[in-house]
C-alpha positions as CSV (number, residue, x, y, z in Angstrom):
1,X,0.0,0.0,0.0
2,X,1.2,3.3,-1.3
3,X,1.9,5.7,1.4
4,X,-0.4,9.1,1.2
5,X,2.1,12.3,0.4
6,X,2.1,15.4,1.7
7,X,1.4,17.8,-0.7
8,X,2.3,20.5,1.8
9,X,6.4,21.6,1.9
10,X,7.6,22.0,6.0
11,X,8.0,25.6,5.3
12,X,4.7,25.8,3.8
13,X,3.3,24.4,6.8
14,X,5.2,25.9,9.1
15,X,4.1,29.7,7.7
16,X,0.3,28.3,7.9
17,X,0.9,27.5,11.6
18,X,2.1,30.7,12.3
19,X,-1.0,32.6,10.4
20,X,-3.1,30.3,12.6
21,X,-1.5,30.5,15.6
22,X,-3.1,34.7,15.4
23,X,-6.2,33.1,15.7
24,X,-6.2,30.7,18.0
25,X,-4.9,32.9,21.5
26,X,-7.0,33.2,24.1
27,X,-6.8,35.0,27.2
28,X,-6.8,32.7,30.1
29,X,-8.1,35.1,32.1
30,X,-11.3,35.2,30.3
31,X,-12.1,31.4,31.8
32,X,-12.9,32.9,35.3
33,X,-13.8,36.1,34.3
34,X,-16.8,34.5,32.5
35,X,-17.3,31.6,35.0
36,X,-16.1,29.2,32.3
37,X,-16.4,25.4,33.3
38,X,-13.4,24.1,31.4
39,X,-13.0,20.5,30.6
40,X,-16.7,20.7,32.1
41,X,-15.3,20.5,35.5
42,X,-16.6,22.8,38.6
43,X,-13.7,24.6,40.1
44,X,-13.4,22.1,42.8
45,X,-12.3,19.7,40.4
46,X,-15.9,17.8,40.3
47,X,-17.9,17.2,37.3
48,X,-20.4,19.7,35.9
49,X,-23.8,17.9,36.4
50,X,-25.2,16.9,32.6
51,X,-27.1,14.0,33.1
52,X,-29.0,11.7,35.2
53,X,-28.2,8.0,34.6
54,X,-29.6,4.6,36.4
55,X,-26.5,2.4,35.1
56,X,-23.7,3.0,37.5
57,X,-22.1,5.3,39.8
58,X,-18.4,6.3,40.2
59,X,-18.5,6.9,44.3
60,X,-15.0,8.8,45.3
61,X,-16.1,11.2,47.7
62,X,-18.5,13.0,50.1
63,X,-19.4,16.3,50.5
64,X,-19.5,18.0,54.1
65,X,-20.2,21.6,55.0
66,X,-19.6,22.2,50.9
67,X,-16.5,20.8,51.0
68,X,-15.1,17.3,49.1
69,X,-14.0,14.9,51.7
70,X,-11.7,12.3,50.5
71,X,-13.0,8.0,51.1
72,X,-12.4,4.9,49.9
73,X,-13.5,4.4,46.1
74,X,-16.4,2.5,45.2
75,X,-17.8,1.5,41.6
76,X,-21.5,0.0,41.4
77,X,-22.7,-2.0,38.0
78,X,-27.0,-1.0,38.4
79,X,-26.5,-0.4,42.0
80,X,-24.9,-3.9,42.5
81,X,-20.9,-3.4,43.9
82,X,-18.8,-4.1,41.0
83,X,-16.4,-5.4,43.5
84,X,-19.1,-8.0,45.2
85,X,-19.6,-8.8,41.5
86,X,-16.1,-9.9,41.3
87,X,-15.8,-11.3,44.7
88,X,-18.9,-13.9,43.6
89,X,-17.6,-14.8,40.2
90,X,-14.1,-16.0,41.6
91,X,-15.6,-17.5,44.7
92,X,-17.4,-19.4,42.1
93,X,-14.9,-20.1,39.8
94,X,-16.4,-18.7,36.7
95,X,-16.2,-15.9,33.6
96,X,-18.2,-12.7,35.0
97,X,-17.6,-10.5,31.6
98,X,-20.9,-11.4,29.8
99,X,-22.6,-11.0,32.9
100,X,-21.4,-7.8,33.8
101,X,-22.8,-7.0,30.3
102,X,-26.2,-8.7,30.5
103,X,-26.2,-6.3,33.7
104,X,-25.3,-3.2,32.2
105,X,-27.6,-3.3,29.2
106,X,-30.8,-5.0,30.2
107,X,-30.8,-3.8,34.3
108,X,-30.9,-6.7,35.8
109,X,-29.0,-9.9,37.3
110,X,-29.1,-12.2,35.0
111,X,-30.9,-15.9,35.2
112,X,-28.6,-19.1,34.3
113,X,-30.8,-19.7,31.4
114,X,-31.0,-15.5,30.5
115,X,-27.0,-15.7,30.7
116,X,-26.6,-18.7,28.4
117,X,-28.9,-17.7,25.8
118,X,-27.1,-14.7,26.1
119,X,-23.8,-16.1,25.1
120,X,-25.4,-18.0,22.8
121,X,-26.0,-14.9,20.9
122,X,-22.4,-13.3,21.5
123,X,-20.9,-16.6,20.3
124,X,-23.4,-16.2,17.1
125,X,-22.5,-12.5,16.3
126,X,-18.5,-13.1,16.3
127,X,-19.6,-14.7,12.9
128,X,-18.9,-11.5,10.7
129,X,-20.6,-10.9,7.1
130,X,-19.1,-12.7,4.8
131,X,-16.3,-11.8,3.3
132,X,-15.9,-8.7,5.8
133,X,-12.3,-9.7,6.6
134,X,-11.0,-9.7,3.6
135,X,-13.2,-6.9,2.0
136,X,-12.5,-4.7,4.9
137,X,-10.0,-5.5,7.6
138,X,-7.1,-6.9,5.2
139,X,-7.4,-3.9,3.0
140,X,-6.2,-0.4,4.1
141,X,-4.3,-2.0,7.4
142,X,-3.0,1.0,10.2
143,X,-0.6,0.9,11.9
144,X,-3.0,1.9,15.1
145,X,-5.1,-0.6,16.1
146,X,-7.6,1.6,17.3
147,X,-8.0,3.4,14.3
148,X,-8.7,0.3,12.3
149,X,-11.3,-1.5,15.1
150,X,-13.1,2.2,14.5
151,X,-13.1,1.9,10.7
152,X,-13.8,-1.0,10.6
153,X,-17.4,-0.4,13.1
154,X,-18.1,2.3,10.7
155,X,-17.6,-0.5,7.9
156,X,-20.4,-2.5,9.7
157,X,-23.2,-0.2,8.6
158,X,-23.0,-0.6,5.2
159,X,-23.6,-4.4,6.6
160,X,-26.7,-3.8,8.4
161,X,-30.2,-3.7,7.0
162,X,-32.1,-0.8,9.5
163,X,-28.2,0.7,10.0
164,X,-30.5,4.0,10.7
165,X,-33.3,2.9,12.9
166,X,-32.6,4.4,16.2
167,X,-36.1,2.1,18.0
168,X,-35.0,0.7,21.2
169,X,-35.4,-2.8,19.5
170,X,-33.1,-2.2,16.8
171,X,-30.5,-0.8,18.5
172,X,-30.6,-3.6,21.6
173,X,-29.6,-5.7,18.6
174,X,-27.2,-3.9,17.4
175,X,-25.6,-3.5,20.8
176,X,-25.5,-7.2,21.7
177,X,-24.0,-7.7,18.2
178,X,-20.9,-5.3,18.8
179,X,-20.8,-6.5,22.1
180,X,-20.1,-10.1,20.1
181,X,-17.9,-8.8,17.4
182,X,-15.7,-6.6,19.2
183,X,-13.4,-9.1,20.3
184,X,-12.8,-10.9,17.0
185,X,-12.5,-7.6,15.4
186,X,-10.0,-6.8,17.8
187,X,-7.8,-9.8,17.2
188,X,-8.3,-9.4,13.5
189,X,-6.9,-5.7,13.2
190,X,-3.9,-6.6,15.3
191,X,-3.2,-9.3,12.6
192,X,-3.6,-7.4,9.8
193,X,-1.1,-5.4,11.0
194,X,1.6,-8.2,12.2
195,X,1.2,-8.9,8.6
196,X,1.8,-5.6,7.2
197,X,3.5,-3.6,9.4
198,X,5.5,-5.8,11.7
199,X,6.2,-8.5,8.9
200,X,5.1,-11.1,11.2
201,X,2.8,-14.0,9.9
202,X,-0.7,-13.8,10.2
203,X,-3.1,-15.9,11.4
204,X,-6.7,-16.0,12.0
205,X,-8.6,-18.8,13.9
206,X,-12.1,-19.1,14.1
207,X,-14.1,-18.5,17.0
208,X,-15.3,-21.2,19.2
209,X,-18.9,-21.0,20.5
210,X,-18.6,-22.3,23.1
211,X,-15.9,-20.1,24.6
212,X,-16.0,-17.1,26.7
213,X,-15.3,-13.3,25.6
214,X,-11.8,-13.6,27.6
215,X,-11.1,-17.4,26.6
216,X,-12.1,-16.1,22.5
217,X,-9.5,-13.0,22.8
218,X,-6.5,-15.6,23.9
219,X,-6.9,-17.9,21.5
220,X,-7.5,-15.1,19.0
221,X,-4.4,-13.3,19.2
222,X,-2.2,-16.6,19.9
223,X,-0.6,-18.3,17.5
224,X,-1.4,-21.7,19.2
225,X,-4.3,-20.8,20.2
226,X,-3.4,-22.4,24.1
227,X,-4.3,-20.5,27.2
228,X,-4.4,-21.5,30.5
229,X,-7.8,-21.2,32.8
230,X,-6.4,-18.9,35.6
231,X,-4.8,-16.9,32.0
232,X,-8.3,-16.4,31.1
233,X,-10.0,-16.0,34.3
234,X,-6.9,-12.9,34.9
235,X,-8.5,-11.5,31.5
236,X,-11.7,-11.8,32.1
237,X,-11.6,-9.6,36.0
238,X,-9.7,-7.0,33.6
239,X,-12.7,-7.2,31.1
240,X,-15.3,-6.8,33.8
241,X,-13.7,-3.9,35.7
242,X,-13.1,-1.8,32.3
243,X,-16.8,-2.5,31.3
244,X,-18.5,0.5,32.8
245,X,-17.4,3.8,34.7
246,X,-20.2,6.6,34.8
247,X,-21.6,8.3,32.3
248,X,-19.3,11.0,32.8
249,X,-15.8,10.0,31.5
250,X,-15.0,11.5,28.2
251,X,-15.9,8.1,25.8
252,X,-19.3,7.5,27.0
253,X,-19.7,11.2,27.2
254,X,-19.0,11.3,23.7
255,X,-21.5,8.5,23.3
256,X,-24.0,10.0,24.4
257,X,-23.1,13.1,22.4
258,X,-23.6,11.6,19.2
259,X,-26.6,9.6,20.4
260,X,-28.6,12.9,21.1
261,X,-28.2,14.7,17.9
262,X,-30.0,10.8,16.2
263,X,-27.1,9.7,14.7
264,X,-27.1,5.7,14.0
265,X,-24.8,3.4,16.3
266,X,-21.8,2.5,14.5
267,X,-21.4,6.2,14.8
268,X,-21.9,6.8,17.8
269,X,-19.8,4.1,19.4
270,X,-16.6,5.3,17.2
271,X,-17.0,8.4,18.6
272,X,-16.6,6.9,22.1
273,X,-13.6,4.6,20.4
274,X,-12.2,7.8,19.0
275,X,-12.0,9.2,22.4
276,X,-10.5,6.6,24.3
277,X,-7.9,5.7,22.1
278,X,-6.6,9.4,24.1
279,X,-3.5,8.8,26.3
280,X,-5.4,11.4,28.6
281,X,-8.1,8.5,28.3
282,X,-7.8,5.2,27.9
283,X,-4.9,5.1,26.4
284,X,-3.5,6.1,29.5
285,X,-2.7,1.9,30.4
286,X,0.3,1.8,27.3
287,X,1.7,5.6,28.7
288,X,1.9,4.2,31.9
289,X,3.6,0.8,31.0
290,X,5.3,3.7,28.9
291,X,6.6,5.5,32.3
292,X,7.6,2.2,33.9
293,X,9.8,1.5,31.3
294,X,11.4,4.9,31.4
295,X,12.1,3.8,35.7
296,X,13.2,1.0,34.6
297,X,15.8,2.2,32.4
298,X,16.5,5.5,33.7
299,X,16.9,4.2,37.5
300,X,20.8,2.7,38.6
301,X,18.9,0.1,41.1
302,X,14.6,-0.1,40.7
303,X,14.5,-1.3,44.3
304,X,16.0,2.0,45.7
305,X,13.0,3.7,46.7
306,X,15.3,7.5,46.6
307,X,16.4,6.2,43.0
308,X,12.7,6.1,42.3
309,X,11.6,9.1,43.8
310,X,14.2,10.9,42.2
311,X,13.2,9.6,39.0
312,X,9.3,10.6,39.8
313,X,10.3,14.6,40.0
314,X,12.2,14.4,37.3
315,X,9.0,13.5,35.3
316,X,6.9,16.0,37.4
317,X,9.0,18.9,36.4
318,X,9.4,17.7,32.4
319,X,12.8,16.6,32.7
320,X,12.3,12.2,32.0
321,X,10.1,10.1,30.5
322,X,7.9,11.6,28.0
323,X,8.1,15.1,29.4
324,X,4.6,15.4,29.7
325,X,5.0,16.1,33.3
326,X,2.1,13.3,33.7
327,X,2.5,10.8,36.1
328,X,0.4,7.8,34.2
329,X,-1.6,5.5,36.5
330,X,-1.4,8.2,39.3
331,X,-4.6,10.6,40.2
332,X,-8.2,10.4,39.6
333,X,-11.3,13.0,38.8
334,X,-13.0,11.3,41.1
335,X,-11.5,8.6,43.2
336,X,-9.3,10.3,46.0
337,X,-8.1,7.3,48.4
338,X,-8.5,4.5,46.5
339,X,-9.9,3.8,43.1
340,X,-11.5,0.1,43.3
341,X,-10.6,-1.3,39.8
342,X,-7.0,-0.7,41.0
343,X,-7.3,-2.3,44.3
344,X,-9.1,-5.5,42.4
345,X,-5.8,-5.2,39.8
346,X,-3.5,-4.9,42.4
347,X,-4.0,-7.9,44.0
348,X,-4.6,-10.1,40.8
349,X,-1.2,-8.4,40.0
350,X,0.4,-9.1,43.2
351,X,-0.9,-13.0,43.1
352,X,0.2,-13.9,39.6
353,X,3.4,-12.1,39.6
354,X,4.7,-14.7,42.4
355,X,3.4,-17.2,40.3
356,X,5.2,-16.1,37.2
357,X,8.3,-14.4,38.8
358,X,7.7,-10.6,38.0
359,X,7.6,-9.8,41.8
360,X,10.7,-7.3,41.1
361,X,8.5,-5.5,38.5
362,X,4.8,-5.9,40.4
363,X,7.9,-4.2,43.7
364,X,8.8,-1.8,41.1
365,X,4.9,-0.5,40.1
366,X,4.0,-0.5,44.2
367,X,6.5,1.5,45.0
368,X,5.6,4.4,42.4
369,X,1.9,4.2,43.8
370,X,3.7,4.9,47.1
371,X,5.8,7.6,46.2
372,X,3.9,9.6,43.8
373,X,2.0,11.3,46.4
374,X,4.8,12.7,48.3
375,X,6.5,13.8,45.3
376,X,3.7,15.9,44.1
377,X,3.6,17.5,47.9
378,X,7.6,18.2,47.7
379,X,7.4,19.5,44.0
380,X,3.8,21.0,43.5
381,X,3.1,21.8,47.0
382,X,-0.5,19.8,46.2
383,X,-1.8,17.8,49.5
384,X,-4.5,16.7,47.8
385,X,-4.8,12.3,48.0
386,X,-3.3,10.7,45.1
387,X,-4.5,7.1,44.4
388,X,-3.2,4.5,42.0
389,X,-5.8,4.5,38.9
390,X,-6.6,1.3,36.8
391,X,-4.4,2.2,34.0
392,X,-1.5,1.9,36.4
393,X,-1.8,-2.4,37.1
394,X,-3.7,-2.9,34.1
395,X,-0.9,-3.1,31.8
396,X,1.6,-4.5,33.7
397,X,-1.2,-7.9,33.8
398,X,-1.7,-7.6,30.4
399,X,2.3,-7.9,29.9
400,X,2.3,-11.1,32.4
401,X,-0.4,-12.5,30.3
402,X,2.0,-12.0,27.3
403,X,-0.4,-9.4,25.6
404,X,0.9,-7.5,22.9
405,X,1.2,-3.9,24.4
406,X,-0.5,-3.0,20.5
407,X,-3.9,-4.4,21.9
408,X,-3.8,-2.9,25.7
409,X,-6.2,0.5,24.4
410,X,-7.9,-2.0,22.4
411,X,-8.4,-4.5,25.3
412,X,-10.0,-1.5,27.0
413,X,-12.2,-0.9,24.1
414,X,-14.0,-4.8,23.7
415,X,-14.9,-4.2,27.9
416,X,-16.2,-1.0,27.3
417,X,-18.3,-1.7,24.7
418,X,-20.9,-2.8,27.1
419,X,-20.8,0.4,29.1
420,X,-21.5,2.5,25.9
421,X,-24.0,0.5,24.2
422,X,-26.0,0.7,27.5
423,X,-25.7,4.5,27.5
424,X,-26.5,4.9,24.2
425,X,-29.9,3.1,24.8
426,X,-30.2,5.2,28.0
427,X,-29.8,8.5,26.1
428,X,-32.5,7.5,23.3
429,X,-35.0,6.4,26.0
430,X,-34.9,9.5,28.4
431,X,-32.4,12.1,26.8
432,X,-34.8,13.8,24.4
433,X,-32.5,16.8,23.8
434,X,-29.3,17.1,21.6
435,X,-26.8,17.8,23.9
436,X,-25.6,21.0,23.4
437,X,-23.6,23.3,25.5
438,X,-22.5,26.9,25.8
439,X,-19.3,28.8,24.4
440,X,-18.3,32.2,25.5
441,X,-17.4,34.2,22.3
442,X,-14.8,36.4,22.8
443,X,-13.8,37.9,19.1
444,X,-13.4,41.3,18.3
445,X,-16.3,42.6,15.8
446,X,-13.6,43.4,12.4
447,X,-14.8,45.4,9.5
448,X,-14.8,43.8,6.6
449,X,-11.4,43.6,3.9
450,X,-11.9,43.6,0.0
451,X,-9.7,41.0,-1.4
452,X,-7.9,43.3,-3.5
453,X,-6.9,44.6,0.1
454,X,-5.9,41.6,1.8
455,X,-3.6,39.6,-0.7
456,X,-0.7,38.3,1.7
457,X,2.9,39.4,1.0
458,X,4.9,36.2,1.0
459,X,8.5,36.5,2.3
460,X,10.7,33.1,2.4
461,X,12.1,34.0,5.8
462,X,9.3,35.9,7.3
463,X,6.3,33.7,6.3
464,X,2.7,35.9,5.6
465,X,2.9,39.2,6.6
466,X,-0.8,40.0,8.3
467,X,-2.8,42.2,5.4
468,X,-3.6,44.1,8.6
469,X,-0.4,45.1,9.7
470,X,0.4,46.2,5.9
471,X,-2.9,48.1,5.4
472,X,-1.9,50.2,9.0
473,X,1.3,51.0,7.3
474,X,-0.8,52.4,4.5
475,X,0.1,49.5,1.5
């Protein structure tokens, strides 16, 4: 595949940037002159209130006397504790991920015979159209995986017969079917691009029916398409604590978005898969195997907890890693003690690290959790709680589980599908309003310039000179 060209010369481009870069300046003053929410956050850090929503709650802190008061993190799936969730499927010894999203969509604990029909139908829908994988996955590969699992949703429409019928029947089905698909999607976009990018062979195995979502993925992306149980059980707990988090977060936000202006679902859910490929987002889980890397590397001896520390500020003030300043895995806009997906990983972590030998590593990614928060007090002065996030033992299990850090994002992506599918319905039963926020405009009122009056003088070493600076010199 030819590679597309640039039509556009660096200098070209780099004049452009500097005619836009006129435009695009605005006062930072203005945000709190005119009581601007950015990032739709309060000033206290909390979320501006833009929805009301019965599928799950993201429980970090109280308020007292008007103030937020740090406690201990708690997520609930339809007002069921994800943790007890967890707790009941490994005390039983069985996959909790289609569950979980029987939960999320329909409401409701599901029966025995509700949750085997129900993977029934999942095992059904990981059966794409045929010819799809050729036609549409094998041609055009990216380099991003993410990129590719969202072209290739928006590739399903032209798939579907009602593609544009937003009834609450049509688009249950479509949900349960990307809720199927996802994960052989998933599996086939990384191939496609072993193939064509890494120069690695390809293969592609069929889906069993009879296999789980997590127990699919392994033998999907394997080439001998072995897995161990407590490999896929791991798996699975990561699938069912990435399923859901509040309708809040930027990906279901952006969901729901599209939902309300009518739009159909393929578009709709690549909107939320457009916004967590973000490393601000949920690509957040390969910056922060990323950062541990950098520690790794960048430290004499990992088990010196100064050596660490040191390394820490050094990130903090721009100086290592990706000079971001960001401390990936650290910090949460709700959770302030303890985020409860990362105390779930943590231990998972801890337990199969002995098993595998990686307790120098799992040592390694405990002590930066310690640290972090007395770091940012020396550094930043900030005394606020920082907790470990899920992104921060997320990717180091995926690693044990000999996951290709390619599919981490993506990984993300086939648990959350559950979470948006069930907002999206949410949105088109009670929304009823395009969601549409303000913006302060702050532009100055400019007369209007005949053409003959604004033709830029181009200098090679100056770039465009501004027609207005040359019509106040009197050009």
């Amino acid at each position: 595949m030819n590679s597309y060209i640039n039509p556009l010369t660096n200098q070209t481009t780099q004049s452009l940037v500097e005619e836009l870069n006129k435009s695009y300046k605005i006062n930072p003053d203005y945000f709190n002159r005119f009581n601007v929410k950015r990032g739709l956050r309060n000033a206290d850090g909390t979320g501006v209130m833009a929805g009301i929503t019965k599928i799950s709650s993201v429980d970090g802190y109280y308020i007292d006397d008007g103030e937020r008061v740090p406690k201990e993190g708690h997520l609930y799936f339809r007002g069921f504790d994800m943790q007890e969730i967890v707790k009941h499927c490994q005390e039983e010894n069985r996959f909790g991920y289609e569950e979980v999203a029987w939960l999320l969509i329909f409401g409701s604990l599901p029966t025995s015979e509700q949750l085997a029909r129900f993977r029934d139908i999942l095992a059904v829908s990981r059966n794409l159209p045929e010819d799809f994988i050729e036609d549409t996955m094998m041609k055009a590969p990216s380099p991003n995986i993410m990129n590719k699992i969202t072209r290739t949703i928006l590739a399903l429409y032209s798939y579907d017969e009602s593609p544009d019928d937003t009834s609450l029947e049509n688009v249950v089905r479509q949900s349960v079917q990307l809720v199927g698909q996802l994960p052989v999607i998933m599996a086939y976009a990384y191939q496609v691009k072993r193939r064509h990018y890494l120069k690695k062979s390809m293969y592609i195995h069929p889906a069993k029916p009879d296999q789980s979502t997590a127990e699919t993925i392994l033998r999907s992306i394997r080439s001998d398409k072995t897995f161990t149980d407590d490999e896929a059980k791991l798996l699975d707990l990561c699938l069912m604590v990435h399923a859901e988090h509040g309708g809040g977060n930027n990906s279901t936000f952006a969901t729901r978005v599209l939902t309300s202006s009518g739009t159909d679902t393929y578009a709709a859910i690549a909107a939320g898969m457009g916004a967590l490929k973000g490393p601000k987002h949920g690509g957040a889980n390969i910056k922060a195997a990323e950062m541990i890397r950098f520690i790794q590397n960048g430290v004499a001896d990992p088990t010196d907890e100064g050596q660490v520390a040191d390394y820490l500020a050094k990130i903090i003030r721009k100086e290592a890693g990706d000079h971001s300043g960001l401390i990936y895995g650290m910090g949460h806009a709700v959770y302030t003690l303890s985020d409860p997906r990362a105390v779930i990983l943590k231990e998972e972590a801890r337990k199969y690290a002995e098993k595998t030998g990686n307790t120098e590593k799992f040592n390694l990614i405990e002590s930066i959790e310690r640290l972090t928060p007395e770091v940012f007090l020396k550094e930043k002065g900030n005394k606020k709680p920082i907790c470990a996030n899920v992104d921060l033992y997320s990717g180091f299990i995926y690693e044990m589980l000999r996951i290709p850090e390619d599919l981490y994002t993506p990984l993300f992506t086939t648990a959350r599908i559950a979470g948006w599918t069930a907002h999206r319905l949410e949105e088109l039963a009670t929304g009823g309003r395009i969601i549409r926020p303000a913006y302060k405009s702050v532009m100055a009122k400019r007369k209007y310039v005949t053409i003959d009056k604004r033709i830029a003088k181009y200098a090679p070493d100056q770039g465009y000179v501004p027609y207005e600076e040359r019509i106040i010199q009197g050009e």
